[in-house]
C-alpha positions in Angstrom: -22.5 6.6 2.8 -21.9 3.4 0.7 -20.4 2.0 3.6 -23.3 2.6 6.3 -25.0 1.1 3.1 -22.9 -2.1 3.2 -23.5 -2.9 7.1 -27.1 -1.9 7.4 -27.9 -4.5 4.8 -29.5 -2.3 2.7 -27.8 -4.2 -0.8 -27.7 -8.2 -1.0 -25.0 -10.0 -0.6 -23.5 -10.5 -4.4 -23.8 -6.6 -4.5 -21.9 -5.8 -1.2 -19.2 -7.8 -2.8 -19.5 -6.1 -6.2 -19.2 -2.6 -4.2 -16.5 -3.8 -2.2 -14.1 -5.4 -5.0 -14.9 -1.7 -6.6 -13.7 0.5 -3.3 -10.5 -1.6 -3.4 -9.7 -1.0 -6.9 -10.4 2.5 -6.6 -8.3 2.7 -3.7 -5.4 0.7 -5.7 -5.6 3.0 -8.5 -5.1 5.9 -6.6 -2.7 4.6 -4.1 -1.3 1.8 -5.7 -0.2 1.8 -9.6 2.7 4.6 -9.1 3.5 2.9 -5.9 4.4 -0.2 -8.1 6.3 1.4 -10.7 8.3 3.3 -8.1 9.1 0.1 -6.9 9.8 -1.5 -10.1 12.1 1.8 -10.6 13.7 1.5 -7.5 14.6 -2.4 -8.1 16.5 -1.4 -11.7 18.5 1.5 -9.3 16.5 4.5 -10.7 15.7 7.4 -8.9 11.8 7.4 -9.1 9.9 10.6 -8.1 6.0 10.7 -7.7 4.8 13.9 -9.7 1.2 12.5 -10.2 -0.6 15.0 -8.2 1.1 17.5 -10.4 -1.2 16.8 -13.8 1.8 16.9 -15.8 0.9 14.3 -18.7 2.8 11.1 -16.3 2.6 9.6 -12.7 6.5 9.0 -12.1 9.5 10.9 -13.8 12.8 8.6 -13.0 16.4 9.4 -13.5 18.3 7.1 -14.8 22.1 7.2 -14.5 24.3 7.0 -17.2 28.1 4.8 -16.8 29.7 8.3 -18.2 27.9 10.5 -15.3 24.8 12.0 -17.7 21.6 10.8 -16.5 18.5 10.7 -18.5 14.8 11.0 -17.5 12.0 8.2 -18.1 8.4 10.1 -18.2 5.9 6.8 -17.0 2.7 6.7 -16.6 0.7 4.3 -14.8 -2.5 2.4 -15.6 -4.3 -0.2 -13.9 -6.5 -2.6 -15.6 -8.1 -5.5 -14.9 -6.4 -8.7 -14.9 -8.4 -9.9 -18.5 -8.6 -6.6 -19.8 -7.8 -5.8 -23.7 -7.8 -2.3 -23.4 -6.3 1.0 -21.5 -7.6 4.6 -22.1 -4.9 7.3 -22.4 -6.0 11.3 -21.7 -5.4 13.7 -23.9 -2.8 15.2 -21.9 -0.9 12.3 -21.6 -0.8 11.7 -25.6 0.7 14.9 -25.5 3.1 14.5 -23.3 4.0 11.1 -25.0 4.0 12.9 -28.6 6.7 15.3 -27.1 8.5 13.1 -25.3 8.7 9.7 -27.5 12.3 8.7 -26.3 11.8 8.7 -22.8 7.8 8.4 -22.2 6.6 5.0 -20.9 3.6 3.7 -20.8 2.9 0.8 -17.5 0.4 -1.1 -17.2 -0.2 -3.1 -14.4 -2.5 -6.1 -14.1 -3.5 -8.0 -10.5 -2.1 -11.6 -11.2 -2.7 -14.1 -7.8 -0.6 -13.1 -4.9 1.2 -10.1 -7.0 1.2 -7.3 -9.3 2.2 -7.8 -13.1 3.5 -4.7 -14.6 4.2 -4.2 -18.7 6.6 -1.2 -19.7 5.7 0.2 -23.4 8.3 2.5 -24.7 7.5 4.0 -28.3 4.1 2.5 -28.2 2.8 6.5 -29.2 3.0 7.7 -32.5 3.2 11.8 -32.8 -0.5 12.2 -34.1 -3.1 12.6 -31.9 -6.6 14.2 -31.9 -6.8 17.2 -29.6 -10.7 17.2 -30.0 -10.8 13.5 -27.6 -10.5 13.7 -23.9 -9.3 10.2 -24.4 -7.8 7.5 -26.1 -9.1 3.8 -25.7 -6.1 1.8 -26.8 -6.1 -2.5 -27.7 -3.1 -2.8 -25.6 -2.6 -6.0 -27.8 -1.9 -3.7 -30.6 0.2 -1.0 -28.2 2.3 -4.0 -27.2 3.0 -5.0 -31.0 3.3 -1.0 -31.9 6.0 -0.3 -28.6 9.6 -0.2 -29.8 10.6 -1.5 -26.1 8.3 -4.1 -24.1 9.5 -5.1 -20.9 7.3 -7.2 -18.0 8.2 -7.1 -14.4 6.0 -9.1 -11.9 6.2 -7.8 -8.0 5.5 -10.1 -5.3 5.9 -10.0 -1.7 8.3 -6.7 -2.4 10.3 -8.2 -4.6 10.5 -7.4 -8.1 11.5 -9.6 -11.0 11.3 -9.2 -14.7 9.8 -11.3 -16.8 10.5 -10.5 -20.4 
């Protein structure tokens, strides 16, 4: 329907593109975000599984091998936000899971940067309280980033991933 609305005309021009730019976010935050950190994942030699269809509190749980043959597994989850946005909303499911999982849960947040996709890793950024009466959290993630015991940036371009801080 919003397409058949695009072609026949029936919004103007600067709104076509409005709608547009929105469909292809949508579409990237659905298909893209986890696709990104499992890359990211992949380029540190993790072992990245998808579980976001699986409402467990994070988009990708990776296992990360240990030199003595343990291996330990990262809980990430993945937002998208703009590329000037100051702010990320967190469910209430997934501040629980970080609560119970403050080791190992990771909080990504990718940002569109021309010609690539800029991706921020906060571990520790959660503290254990959390109000279960809130469906969700609106975070600064200026303050998340100062709050995060761990902050690591990786920037991935044409399929290659490099990190940045």
């Amino acid at each position: 329907m919003i397409l058949s609305s695009l072609i026949d005309g029936r919004y103007p021009a600067a709104k076509q593109l409005d709608i547009c730019l929105e469909l292809v976010n949508c579409w990237t935050s659905v298909w893209g975000y986890e696709r990104i950190v499992m890359a990211i994942e992949r380029s540190l030699g993790h072992l990245p599984v998808d579980v976001s269809r699986e409402n467990v509190g994070w988009d990708v749980e990776s296992t990360v091998q240990n030199g003595d043959g343990t291996a330990d597994v990262l809980f990430i989850e993945s937002k998208g936000v703009r590329e000037d946005a100051d702010q990320v909303t967190v469910s209430a499911n997934e501040m629980r899971k970080a609560a119970g999982n403050r080791d190992s849960f990771i909080l990504a947040i990718t940002r569109p940067v021309p010609g690539a996709a800029r991706t921020t890793y906060l571990a520790g950024a959660f503290d254990s309280g959390y109000d279960d009466a809130l469906a969700s959290f609106p975070y600064r993630i200026e303050a998340l980033v100062k709050r995060a015991a761990t902050v690591e940036t990786y920037e991935l371009r044409d399929g290659t991933c490099t990190r940045r801080s």
